[in-house]
DRENKE-815128 format. One line per 4 residues: their letters; for each residue z, x, y of C-alpha. Coordinates in pm, 1 decimal, m for minus. Each point is the difference from the previous one (the first is absolute). Layout:
# DRENKE-815128
a> Z:X:Y ~ ...
This chain:
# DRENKE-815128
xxxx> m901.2:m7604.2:6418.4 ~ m257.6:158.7:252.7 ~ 6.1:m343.6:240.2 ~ 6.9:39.0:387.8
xxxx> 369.1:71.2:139.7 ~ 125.4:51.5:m310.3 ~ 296.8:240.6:m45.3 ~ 20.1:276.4:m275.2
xxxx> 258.8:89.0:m209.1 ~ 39.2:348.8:m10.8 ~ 156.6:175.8:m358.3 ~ 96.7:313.9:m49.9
xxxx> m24.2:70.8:m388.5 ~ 116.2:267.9:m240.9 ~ m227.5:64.1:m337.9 ~ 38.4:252.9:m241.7
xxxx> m336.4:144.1:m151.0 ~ 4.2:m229.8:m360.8 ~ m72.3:m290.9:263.1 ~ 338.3:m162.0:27.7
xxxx> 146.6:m119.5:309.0 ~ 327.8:109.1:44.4 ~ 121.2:m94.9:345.9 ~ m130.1:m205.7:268.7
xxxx> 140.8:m41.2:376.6 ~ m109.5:m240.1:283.1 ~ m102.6:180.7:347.5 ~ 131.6:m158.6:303.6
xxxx> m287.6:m109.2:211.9 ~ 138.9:205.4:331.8 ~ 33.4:277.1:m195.4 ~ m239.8:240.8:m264.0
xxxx> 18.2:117.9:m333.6 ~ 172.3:340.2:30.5 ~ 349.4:m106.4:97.8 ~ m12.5:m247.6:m354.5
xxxx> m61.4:346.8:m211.5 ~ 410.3:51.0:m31.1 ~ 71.4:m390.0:m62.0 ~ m218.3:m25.4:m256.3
xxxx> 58.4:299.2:m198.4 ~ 403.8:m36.4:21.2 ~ m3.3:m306.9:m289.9 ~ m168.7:229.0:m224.2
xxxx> 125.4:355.4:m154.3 ~ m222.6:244.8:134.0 ~ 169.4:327.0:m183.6 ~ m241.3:235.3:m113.9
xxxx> m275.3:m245.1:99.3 ~ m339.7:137.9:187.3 ~ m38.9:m189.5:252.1 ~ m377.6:m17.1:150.0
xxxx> m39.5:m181.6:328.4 ~ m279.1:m59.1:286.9 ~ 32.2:193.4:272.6 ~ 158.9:m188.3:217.5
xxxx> 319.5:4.1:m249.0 ~ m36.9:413.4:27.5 ~ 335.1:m13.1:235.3 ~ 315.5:263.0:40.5
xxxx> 237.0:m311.7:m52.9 ~ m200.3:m90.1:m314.2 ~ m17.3:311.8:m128.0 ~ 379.5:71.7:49.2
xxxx> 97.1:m321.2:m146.9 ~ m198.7:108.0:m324.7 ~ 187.9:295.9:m15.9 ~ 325.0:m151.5:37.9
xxxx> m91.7:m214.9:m293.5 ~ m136.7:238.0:m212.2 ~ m360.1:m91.5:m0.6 ~ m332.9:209.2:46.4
xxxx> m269.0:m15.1:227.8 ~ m378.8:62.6:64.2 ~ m34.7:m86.0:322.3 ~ m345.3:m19.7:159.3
xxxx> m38.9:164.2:353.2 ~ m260.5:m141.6:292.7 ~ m26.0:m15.3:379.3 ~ 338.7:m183.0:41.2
xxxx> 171.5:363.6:m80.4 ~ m194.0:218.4:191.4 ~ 220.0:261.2:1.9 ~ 62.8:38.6:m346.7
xxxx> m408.3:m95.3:m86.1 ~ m87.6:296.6:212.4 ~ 296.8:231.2:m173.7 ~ m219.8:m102.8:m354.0
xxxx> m340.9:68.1:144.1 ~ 84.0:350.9:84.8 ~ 121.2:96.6:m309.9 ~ m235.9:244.3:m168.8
xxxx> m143.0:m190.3:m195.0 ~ m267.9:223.2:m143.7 ~ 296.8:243.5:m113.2 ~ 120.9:m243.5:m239.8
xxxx> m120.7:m69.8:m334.8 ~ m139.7:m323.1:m119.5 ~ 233.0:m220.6:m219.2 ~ m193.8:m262.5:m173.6
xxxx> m355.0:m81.6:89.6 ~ m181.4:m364.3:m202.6 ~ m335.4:m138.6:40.4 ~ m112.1:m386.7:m47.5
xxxx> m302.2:m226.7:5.7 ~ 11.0:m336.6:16.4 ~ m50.0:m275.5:269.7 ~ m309.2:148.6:133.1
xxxx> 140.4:307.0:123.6 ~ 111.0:369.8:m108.1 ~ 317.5:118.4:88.1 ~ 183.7:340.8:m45.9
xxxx> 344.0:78.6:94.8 ~ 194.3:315.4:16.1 ~ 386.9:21.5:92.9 ~ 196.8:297.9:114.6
xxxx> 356.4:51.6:m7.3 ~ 250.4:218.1:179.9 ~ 335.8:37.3:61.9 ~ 73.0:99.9:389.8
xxxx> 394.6:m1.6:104.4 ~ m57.7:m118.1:352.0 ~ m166.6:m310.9:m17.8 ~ 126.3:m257.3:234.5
xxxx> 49.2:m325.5:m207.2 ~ 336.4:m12.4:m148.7 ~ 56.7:132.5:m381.1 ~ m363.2:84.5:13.7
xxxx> m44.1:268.3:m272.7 ~ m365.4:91.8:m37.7 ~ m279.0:m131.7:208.5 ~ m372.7:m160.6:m117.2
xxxx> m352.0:m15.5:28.1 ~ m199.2:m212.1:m140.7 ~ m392.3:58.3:61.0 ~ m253.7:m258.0:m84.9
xxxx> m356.6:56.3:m73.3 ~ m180.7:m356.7:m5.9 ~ m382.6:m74.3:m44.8 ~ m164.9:m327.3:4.3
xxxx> m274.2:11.4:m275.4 ~ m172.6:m301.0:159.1 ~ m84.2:171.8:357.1 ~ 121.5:358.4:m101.2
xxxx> 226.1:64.9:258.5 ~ 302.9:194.7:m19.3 ~ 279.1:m10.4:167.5 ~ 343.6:255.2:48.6
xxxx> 367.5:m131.0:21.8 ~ 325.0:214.2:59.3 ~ 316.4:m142.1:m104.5 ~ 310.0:158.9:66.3
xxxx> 345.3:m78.9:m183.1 ~ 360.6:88.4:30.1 ~ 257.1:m34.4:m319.2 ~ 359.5:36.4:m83.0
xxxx> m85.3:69.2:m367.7 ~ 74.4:411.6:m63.1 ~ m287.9:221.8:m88.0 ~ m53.6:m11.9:m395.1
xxxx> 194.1:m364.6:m47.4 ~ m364.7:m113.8:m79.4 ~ m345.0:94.0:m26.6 ~ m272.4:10.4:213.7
xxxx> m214.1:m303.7:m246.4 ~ 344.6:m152.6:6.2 ~ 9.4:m14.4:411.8 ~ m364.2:m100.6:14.6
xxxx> 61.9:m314.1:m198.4 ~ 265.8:m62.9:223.5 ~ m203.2:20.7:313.0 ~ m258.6:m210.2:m195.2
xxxx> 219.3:m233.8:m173.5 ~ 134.2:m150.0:383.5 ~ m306.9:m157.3:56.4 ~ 6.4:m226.5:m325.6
xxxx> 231.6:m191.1:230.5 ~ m299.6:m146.7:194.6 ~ m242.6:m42.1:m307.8 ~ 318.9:m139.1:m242.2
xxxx> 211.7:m221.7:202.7 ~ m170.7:m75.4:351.8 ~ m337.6:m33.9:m119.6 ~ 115.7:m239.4:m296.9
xxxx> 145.4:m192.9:222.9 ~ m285.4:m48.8:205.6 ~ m239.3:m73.9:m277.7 ~ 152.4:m151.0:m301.6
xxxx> 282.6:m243.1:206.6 ~ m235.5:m20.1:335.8 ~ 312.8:109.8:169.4 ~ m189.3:m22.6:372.3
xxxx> m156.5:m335.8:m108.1 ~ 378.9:m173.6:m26.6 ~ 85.4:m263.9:167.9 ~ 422.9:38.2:m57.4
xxxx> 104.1:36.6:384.8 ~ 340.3:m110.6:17.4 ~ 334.8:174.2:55.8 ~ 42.2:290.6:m265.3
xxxx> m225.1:m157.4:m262.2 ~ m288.5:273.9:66.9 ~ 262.4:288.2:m62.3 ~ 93.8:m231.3:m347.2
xxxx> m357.9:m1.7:m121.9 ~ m74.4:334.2:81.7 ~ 337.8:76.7:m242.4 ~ m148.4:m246.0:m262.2
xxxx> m345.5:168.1:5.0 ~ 187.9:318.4:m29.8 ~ 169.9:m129.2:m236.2 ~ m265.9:m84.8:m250.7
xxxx> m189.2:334.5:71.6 ~ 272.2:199.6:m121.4 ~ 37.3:m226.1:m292.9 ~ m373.7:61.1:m86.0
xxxx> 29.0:353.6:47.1 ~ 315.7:24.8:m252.9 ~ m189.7:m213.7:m233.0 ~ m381.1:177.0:103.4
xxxx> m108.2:m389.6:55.8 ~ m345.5:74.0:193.3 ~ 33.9:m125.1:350.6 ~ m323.0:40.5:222.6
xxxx> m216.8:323.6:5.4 ~ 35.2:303.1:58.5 ~ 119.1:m8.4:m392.3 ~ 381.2:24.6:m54.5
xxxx> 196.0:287.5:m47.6 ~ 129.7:49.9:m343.5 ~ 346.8:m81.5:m108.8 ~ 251.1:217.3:151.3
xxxx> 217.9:207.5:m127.1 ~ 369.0:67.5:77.8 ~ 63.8:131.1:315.6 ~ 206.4:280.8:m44.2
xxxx> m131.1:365.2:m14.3 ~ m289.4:88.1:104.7 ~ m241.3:m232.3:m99.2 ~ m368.4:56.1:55.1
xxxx> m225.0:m246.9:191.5 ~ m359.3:m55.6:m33.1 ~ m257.2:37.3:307.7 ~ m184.4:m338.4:167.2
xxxx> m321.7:96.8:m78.4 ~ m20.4:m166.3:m342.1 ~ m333.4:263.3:m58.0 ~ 314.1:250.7:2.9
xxxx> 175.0:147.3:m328.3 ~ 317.3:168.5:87.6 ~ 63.3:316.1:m231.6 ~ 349.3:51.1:m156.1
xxxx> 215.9:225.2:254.3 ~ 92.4:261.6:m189.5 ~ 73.9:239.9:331.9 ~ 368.6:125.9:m2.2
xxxx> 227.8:m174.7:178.2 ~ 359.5:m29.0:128.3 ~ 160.9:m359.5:m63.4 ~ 154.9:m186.6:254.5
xxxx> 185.0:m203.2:m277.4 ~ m101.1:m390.5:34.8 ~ m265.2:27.2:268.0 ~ m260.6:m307.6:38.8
xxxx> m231.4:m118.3:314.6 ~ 65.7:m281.6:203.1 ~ m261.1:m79.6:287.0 ~ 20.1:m249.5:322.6
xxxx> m259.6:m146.4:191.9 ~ 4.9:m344.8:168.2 ~ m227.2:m260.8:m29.1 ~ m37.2:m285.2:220.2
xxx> 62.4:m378.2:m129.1 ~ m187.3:m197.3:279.3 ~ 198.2:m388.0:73.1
């Protein structure tokens, strides 16, 4: 609960993109979230998993271990790799042709977004194959102001083992983490409002809660808006994943593409459980 002097309980949390909770780790107070990204992901199988992640998982060791393991990555890059987010800038950009471009209304705003893929040989992120940019267009029909976002990726998958709509949903599909697990949470079990303090019973309740999400989502029991996602379907292959914006209608991807035999997303993010 939010009370004065209280302690939170910090959980790191893996989640695939059908909205069930797969993995969950406690983070040691003195410590922070990105050493817990190995831990967590050793009780599962990650082979031929893609593995989305903030940014503060985007990490040489993490990246490695993947590759040991056999697992994929999209790998979001920001200020904490400066080297390697100034390699991405200067690519030329405006040399490469656009891969998938979508447009949505809904929520009081307009968005467009147009990604770009290319495969450079030198990037320096380990197993890093071909390199992204995701552009974002975004206008707010209420005041009509528009605003520009650059977002620059790195991934192990090779060029042609999936298509452009196929990486966009990808990039997309990580933040359902926030909207399907941590804001449910928050809303429908009032999560911050608990009272449950003692020893590890926060980290229990948070595994219950989990728990009966992923139950609802196998089962497509409504649990709090935004709607839930349909049923999901197995995870194996490729399987396509719908956008957040529920005004949104993702076509059939009927692009060419290369299978990575067995591939599905996982995503991590960590939510805090205050005591």
């Amino acid at each position: 609960s939010r009370t004065a002097g209280g302690t939170a309980v910090w959980l790191l949390a893996a989640m695939d993109h059908a909205g069930t909770v797969l993995a969950q780790r406690q983070i040691d107070t003195k410590s922070y979230e990105t050493p817990a990204f190995i831990p967590l992901l050793d009780g599962l199988d990650p082979e031929n998993a893609v593995v989305t992640a903030d940014a503060a998982h985007t990490q040489h060791a993490n990246a490695l271990w993947l590759r040991e393991h056999g697992a994929h990555y999209i790998a979001v890059v920001k200020g904490n790799h400066p080297g390697l987010l100034k390699q991405l800038k200067k690519l030329p950009w405006a040399d490469v042709a656009l891969d998938h471009k979508e447009r949505t209304r809904g929520r009081g705003r307009l968005e467009v977004r147009h990604l770009k893929t290319t495969a450079f040989r030198h990037l320096n992120y380990p197993g890093a194959r071909q390199a992204l940019r995701v552009m974002r267009w975004r206008k707010d029909l209420t005041s009509g102001k528009t605003t520009i976002e650059r977002l620059y990726f790195v991934t192990g998958l090779p060029p042609g083992a999936a298509s452009g709509a196929r990486i966009a949903a990808w990039i997309r599909g990580h933040w359902r983490i926030e909207n399907q697990l941590h804001h449910v949470r928050d809303t429908t079990f009032a999560e911050d409002a608990s009272t449950i303090r003692a020893d590890r019973l926060p980290r229990v309740m948070a595994s219950l809660r989990n728990l009966a999400i992923s139950v609802c989502r196998r089962t497509a029991v409504p649990t709090s808006p935004p709607p839930p996602c349909p049923p999901p379907g197995p995870l194996s292959g490729h399987t396509r994943m719908d956008m957040i914006n529920p005004d949104s209608r993702a076509q059939p991807d009927r692009s060419p593409t290369r299978k990575v035999p067995g591939v599905q997303p996982l995503s991590f993010f960590q939510p805090p459980v205050e005591m």
